[in-house]
N, C-alpha and C positions, 0 to 999 in steps of 0.2 A: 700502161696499166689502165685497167676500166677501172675505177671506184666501182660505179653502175652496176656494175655484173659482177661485183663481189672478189676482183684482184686487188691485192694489196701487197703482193713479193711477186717477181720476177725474176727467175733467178739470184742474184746477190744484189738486184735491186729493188728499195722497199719505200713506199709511199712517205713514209716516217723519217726517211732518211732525207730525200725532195721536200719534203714539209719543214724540216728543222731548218734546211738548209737555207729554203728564201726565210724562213722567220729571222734566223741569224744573219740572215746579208742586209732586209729590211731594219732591224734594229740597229745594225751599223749605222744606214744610212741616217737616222735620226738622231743619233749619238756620236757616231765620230766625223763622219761625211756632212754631215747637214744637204748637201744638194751634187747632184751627179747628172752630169750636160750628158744627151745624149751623146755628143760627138765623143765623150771618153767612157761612158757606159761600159763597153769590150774589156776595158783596161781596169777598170772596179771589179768587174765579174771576175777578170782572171785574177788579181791579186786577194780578192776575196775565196776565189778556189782553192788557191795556196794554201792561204793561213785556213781553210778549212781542213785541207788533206794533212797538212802540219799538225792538225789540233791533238794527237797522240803522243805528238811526241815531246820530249822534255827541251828546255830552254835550248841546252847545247846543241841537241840533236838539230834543232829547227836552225838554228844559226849556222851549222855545218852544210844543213843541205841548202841552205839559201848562201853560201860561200860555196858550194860545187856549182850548184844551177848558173853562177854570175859568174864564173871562169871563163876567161876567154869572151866575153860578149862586153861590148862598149855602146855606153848611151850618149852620144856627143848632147852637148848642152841644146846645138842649134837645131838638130833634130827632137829634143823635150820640150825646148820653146816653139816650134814651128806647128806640134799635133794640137 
């Protein structure tokens, strides 16, 4: 999107939506993050993508789809402590 040149929707995607978006991941980081190393940067953003595309849906629904999404995938401990 150009600002510039007076775009602000493309498609189904809208400046407003990219704007709330880092204001709501920025404000995490201040309030519940307090600091984010680059080296796990990738791994904030993606858990913060979740709980953003989540954001519709009610308690249950969120806890379902984060028990489908984690079926079958294993995080051994030596691989969480090693990244």
């Amino acid at each position: 999107m150009r600002h510039s040149a007076g775009e602000h929707v493309r498609s189904t995607l809208h400046a407003n939506s990219i704007e709330s978006f880092r204001s709501l991941f920025k404000r995490s980081l201040y309030g519940t993050c307090h600091h984010m190393s680059v080296q796990h940067l990738q791994r904030y953003l993606a858990e913060f993508t979740g709980r953003h595309n989540a954001r519709d849906l009610d308690a249950a629904e969120q806890m379902r789809w984060v028990a489908v999404s984690l079926n079958g995938r294993r995080l051994p401990w030596n691989m969480l402590a090693a990244a």
